[in-house]
Structure formats: structure tokens, C-alpha cells
C-alpha positions in Angstrom: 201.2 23.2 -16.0 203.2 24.3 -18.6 202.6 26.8 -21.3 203.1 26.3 -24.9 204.5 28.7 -26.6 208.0 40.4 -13.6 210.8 39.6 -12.2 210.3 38.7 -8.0 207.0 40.2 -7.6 206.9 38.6 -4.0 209.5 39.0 -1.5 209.5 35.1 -0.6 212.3 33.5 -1.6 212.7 30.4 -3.1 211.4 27.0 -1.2 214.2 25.1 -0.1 216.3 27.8 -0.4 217.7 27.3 3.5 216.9 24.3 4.1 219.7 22.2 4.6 221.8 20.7 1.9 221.0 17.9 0.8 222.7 15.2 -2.2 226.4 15.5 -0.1 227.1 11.8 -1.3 229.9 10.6 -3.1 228.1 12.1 -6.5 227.7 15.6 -5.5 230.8 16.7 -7.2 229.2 15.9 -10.5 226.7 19.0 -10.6 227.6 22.0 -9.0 223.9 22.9 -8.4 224.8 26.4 -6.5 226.4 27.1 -10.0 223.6 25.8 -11.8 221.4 28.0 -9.9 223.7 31.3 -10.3 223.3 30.3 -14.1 220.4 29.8 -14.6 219.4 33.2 -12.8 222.0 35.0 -15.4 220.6 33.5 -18.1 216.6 33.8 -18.1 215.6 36.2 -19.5 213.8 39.3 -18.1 209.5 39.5 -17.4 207.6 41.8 -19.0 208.1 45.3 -18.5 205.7 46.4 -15.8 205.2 49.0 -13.1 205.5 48.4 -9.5 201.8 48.6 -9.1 201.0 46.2 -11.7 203.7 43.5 -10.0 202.0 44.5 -6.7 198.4 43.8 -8.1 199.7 40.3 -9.7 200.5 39.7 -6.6 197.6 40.4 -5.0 195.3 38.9 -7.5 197.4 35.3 -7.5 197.3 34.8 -3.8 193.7 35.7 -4.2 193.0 33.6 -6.9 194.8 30.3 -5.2 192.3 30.9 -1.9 189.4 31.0 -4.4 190.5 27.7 -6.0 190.7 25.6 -2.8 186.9 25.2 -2.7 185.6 24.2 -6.1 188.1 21.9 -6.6 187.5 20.3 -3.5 184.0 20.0 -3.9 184.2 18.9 -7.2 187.3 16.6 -7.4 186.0 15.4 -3.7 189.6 15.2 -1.9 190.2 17.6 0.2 193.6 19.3 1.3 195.0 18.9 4.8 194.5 22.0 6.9 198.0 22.1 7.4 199.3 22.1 4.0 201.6 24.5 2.7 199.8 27.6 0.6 200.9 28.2 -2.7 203.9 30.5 -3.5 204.4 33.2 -6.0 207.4 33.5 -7.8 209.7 34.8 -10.6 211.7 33.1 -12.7 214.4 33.0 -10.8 212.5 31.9 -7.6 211.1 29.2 -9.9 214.9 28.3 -10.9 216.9 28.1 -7.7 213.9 25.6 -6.2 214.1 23.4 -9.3 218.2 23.2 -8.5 217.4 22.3 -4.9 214.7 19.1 -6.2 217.1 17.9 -8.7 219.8 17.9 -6.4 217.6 15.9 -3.8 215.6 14.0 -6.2 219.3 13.2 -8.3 221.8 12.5 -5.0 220.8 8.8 -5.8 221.3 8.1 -8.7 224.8 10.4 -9.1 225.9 8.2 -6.1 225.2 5.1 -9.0 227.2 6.8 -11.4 230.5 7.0 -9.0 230.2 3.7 -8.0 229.5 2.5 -12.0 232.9 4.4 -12.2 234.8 3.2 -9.5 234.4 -0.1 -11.2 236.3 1.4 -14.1 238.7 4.6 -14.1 237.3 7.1 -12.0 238.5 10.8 -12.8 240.7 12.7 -10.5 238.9 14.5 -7.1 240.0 18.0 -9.5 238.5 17.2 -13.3 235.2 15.7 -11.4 235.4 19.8 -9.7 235.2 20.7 -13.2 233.3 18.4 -14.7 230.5 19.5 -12.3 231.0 22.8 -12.9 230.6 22.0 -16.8 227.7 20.2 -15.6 225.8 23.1 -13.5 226.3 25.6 -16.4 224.4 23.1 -18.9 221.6 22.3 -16.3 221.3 26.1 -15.4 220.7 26.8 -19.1 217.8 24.0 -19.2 216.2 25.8 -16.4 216.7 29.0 -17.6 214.7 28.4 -20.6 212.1 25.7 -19.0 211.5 28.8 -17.0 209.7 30.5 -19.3 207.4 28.3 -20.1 206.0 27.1 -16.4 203.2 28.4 -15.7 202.3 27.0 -12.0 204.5 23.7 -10.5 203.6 21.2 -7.7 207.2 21.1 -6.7 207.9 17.4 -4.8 211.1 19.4 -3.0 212.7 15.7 -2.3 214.5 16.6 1.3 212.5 20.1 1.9 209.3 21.7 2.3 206.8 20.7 -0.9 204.6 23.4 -1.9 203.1 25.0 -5.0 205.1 27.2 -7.0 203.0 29.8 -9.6 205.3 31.7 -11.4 203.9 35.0 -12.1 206.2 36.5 -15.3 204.8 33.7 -16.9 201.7 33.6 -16.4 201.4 37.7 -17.2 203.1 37.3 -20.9 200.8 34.2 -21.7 197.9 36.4 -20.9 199.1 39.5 -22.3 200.2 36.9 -26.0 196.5 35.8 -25.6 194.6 38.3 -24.8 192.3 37.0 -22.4 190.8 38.7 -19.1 193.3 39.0 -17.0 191.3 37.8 -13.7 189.7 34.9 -15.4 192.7 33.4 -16.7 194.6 33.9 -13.3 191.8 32.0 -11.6 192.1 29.6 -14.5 195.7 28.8 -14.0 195.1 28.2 -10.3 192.3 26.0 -10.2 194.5 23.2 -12.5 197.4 24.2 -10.1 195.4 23.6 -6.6 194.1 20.3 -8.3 197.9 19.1 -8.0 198.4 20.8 -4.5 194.9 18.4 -3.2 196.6 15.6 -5.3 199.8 15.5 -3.5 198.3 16.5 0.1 195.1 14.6 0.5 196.8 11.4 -1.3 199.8 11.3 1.5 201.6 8.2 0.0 201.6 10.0 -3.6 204.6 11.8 -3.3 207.0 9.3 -1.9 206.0 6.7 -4.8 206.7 8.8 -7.5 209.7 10.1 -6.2 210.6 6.6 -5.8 209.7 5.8 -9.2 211.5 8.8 -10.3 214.6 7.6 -8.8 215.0 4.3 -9.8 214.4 4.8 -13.3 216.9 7.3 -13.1 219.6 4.8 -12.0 218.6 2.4 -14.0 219.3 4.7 -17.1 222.8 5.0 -16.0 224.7 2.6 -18.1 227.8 0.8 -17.0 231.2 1.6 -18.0 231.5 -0.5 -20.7 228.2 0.4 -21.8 229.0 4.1 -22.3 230.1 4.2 -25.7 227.5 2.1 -27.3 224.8 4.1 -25.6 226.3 7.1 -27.2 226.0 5.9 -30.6 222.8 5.1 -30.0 221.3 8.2 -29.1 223.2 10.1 -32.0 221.7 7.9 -34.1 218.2 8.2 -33.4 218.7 11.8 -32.2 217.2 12.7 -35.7 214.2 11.1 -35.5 213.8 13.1 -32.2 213.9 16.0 -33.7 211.6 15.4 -36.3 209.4 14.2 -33.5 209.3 10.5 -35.1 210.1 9.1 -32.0 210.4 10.1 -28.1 213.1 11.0 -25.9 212.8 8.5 -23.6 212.7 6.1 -26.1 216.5 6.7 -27.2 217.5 6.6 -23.5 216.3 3.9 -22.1 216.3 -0.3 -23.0 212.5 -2.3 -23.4 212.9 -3.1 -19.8 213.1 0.6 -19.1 211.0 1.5 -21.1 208.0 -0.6 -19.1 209.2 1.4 -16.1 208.8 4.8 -17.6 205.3 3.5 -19.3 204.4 3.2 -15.6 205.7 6.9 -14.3 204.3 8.3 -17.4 200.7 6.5 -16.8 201.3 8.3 -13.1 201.5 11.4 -14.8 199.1 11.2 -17.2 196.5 10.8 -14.3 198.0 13.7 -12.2 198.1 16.2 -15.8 194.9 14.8 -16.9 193.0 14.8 -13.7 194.0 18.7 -12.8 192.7 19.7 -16.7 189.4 17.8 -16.0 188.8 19.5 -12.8 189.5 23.1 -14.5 187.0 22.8 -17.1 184.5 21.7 -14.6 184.8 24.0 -12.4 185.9 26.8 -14.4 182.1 27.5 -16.2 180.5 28.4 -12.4 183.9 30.7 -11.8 185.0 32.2 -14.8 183.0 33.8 -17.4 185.2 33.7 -20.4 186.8 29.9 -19.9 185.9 28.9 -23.5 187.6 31.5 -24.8 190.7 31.0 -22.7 190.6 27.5 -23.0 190.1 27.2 -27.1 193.3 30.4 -27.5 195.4 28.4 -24.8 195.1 25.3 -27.1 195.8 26.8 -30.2 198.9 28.5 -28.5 200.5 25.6 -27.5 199.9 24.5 -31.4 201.9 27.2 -32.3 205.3 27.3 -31.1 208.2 27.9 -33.5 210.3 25.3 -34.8 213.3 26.0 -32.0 210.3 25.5 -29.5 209.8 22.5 -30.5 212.8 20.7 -30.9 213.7 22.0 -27.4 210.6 20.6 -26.2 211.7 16.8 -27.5 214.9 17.2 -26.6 213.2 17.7 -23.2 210.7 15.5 -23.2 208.0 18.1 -22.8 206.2 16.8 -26.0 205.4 14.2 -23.9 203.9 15.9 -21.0 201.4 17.9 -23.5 200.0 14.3 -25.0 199.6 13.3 -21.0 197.1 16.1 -20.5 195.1 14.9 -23.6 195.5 11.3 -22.4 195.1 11.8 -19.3 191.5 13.6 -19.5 190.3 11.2 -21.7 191.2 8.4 -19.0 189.2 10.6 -16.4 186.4 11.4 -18.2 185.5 8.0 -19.5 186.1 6.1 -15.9 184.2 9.1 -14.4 181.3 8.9 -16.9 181.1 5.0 -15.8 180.9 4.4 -13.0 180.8 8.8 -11.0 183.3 10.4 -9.2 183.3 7.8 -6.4 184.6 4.8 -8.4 187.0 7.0 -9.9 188.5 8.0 -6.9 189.7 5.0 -5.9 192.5 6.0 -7.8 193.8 6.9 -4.7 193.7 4.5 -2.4 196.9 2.8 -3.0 200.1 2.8 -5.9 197.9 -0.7 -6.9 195.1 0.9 -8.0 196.9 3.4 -10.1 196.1 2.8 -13.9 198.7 0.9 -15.7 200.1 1.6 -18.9 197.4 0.4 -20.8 194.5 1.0 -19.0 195.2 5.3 -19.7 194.3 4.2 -23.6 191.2 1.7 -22.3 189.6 2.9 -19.1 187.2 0.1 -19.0 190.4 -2.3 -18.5 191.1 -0.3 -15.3 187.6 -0.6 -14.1 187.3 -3.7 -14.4 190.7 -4.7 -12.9 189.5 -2.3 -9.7 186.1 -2.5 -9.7 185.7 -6.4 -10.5 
């Protein structure tokens, strides 16, 4: 969940932080991820100021909040997490950093082991400019998570070779409450139920995770162009790089080729679900648990409508444009199939990656019905 617009207040650290490493192939000299991690520690910028008591009750209140969560979302979304799943884990920025280094590492060995091998077929760089390259590298995707790090608000983290939990990360989730003046408690509570709606996703679904890190991973070697390629694809994206910032046209739509594209339609339908299912289970649940949900919920829209002209071109250069339309999307595609035909014959969304909606069945529900129902 991400937020439009306290330092470590827990003493876990990061997940996946010893775990063992992981992307050693031929491509791991291309990132430094331990530098990108240092990095993007340095650069984030401080939590609010706060006293240790108010870090400790955060704390407190989270942890709380995530335990009160598991229920209603289980009752309501009717899947139900395994009773040895992970619990959720608070963290601060730079918790929320150094785990994000250790996915992309795991979730990118792949397709960086593409990119040698693209290379090998042309002139590949000596062993000492590919040390610097990747520390070039690191400090560029340490400054991406620096700044994406103040904007999370709670993260299903995949962990591709480690331990996959729930991340919330509390500095975050303190200024957006503090910028919208909401009841503390309530918006707390909030945050968690959409979060614990991704933690049942991903652990009562068990084939869920695997897919889209599969997904993930081959659309991100197919975006790797070959040698000869390079150049033109360049052009390309300076080209249309204006109409991205302007917001005329996607990211992912400079990147990729109309083959490509049909594969990311398909991750992004995925997601849409996932974002869209999690917002649908908060609103339902959230009259019965929080008293003031429609006032959170109508100042949390009209934040994320309000974010500075920097904001936003960061957020297309990013992609994260896209991931606020799959929350709108992806409720809509919930709501109607649930309206239809219950909660029952919606859920067998989950039975299998072929009964995941396509592309065109997020913007007409009844298509998917029809195609899983009969």
C-alpha cells in the first residue's frame, strides 16, 4: 500500500538481512546491492521527530493493530492464513530499504545473468569497469529506495530466496496520519487490515507467490534488449520520455515491445486483483472496526490527488501511477464479480494461475465469469 503524497522503532532488523546471499551468478557484479543498501540508508530522509515513548507506543499499537486484523479479514475475504505464517514486521525506513535490496537482488539474479550472457555475445566490459559500473549502479538503485521509502506504507514483501513476511513501516505511516489528521488508532487499524489482506493472499493461496515471481522474472529478461538492440531502444525511450512525464503515456509502455507489453497486461491484471482485492476487504471490514473510516478513507483519497508536481513525475518515472489506477481497477473488478455471483464464485480466483482474470476481464467482470463459471 502505498501512500500518496521514526526512525527503527523496533529492534528487528531487516528480513533477509542474514539470510544467505543470494543472486552470486555471473550478473552480480552489475549492482552492488550492499552499496545500494548503505545508500539508500544515507540518503532517506529522517521520521518525524518523536519521543521514545511515542516510538514505543507505535510500536505497540501496530503489532496490536496487525493481531486485530487477522480475523475480520478472514471472515470476510473467507481465506484463511496458515497458522504458521510469518507475523507481520515493523519497521523504519531503513529496515524497509535493506529488505527491498535483498528482493531485488534475488528477484533480479536472473535476469542480470541475461544481461552478461546478451553481452558476452558482443564486447563484454573488463572484470574492473563491471566493479564500477555496479557500484554506479547500487548508488542509483539506493537513491530509488530512498525516496520510494517514504511513501510505503505497509509491503507484502515476496523475499525471492528468504523468509516472505509483511513489512509496515511505521515513519510512514505516523507522518501520513499526522498530514491527515485522522485518529491515530483508527487509521493504524486501517492501514493493517488492507495490509493482512495481502499477508492471507500470499499464505492461504500457496502457489501465488511463485507465479508472480515467475512472471516477474521473465518479463524482466525479456526487457533486456540485445546488443545490437541497445542503441535503438535508447532513442526510443528519450523520445517518448516526454509524454511520460506529462503522464500521456506509461512507463512500461516506452520499455517494452507489443509482445511485451501482453505479458505485463497479464502481471498488471495480477496486481490489480491483489491491490484491488486488499482495498475491498478494508472498506468492508473497516465500518464494524473503525469508527471514523469515512473520514480516513475520503482525506486518504484526496491526498493521493495531491502530490506536487516532482511527486508526480517520480511516480511515472516509477511506474507507481500505475499501481494507484490498479487499486481503482481492481475494486471495481471485485465488487462487480462479487455482487454476481457472492464471495464464493469470486474466490475461485484462487484456485489456479488459470482462473486468474486476464487482461481484459479486470475492465469486464462478466467476461471472467463467464469464462470460469460457464
Amino acid at each position: 500500500m502505498t501512500d500518496d503524497l521514526v526512525n527503527d522503532p523496533s529492534p528487528a532488523t531487516a528480513p533477509g538481512a542474514d539470510e544467505p546471499a543470494t543472486g552470486e551468478g555471473a550478473g552480480a557484479d552489475y549492482v552492488d546491492w550492499e552499496f545500494a543498501a548503505s545508500a539508500g540508508r544515507r540518503l532517506a530522509p529522517a521520521g518525524p521527530s518523536v519521543s521514545r515513548d511515542e516510538i514505543d507506543q507505535l510500536v505497540a499499537e501496530l503489532r496490536e493493530a496487525t493481531r486485530t486484523a487477522v480475523a475480520p479479514v478472514a471472515d470476510t475475504s473467507g481465506l484463511h492464513a496458515p497458522q504458521d505464517a510469518p507475523s507481520p514486521l515493523v519497521v523504519d525506513r531503513g529496515g524497509w530499504i535493506e529488505a527491498n535490496a535483498v528482493s531485488m537482488k534475488g528477484m533480479l539474479a536472473p535476469v542480470l545473468d541475461h544481461v552478461v550472457a546478451a553481452r558476452a555475445r558482443g564486447r563484454q566490459p573488463a572484470e574492473g569497469m563491471r566493479k564500477v559500473g555496479g557500484r554506479v549502479t547500487g548508488a542509483e538503485v539506493g537513491s530509488m529506495l530512498a525516496w520510494v521509502s517514504t511513501k510505503v506504507l505497509g509491503q507484502y514483501d515476496l523475499a525471492p530466496e528468504s523468509t516472505p513476511r509483511l513489512l509496515l513501516v511505521a515513519p510512514n505511516i505516523m507522518t501520513a496520519e499526522r498530514d491527515l489528521g485522522v485518529v491515530p488508532s483508527d487509521f493504524r487499524l486501517w492501514v493493517c487490515l488492507h495490509e493482512e489482506t495481502h499477508r492471507v493472499q500470499f499464505t492461504a493461496v500457496p502457489w501465488l507467490r511463485q507465479h508472480i515471481l515467475d512472471a516477474a522474472r521473465d518479463i524482466g529478461t525479456k526487457l533486456v534488449p540485445e546488443p545490437d538492440q541497445t542503441s535503438q531502444r535508447l532513442q526510443q525511450i528519450v523520445t517518448a520520455l516526454p509524454g511520460v512525464i506529462r503522464g500521456d503515456t506509461d512507463i512500461t509502455q516506452v520499455l517494452a515491445t507489443p509482445e511485451q507489453r501482453e505479458k505485463l497486461a497479464e502481471i498488471t491484471a495480477v496486481m490489480s486483483l491483489l491491490e484491488g482485492h486488499a482495498d475491498v476487504i478494508m472498506d468492508d471490514v473497516g465500518p464494524s472496526v473503525i469508527p471514523t473510516v469515512a473520514t480516513i478513507r475520503a482525506k486518504f483519497q484526496q491526498r493521493r490527488k495531491g502530490s506536487s508536481s516532482v511527486d508526480k513525475i517520480l511516480r511515472r518515472l516509477l511506474g507507481m501511477d500505475a499501481k494507484m489506477a490498479q487499486y481503482r481497477d481492481g475494486a471495481v473488478f471485485v465488487r462487480a464479480v462479487t455482487d454476481q455471483i457472492g464471495r464464493e464464485g469470486f474466490n475461485r480466483v484462487w484456485e489456479s494461475p488459470e482462473t486468474l482474470p486476464r487482461p481484459t476481464e479486470i475492465a469486464d467482470p462478466a467476461a471472467w465469469v463467464r469464462r470460469v463459471h460457464g
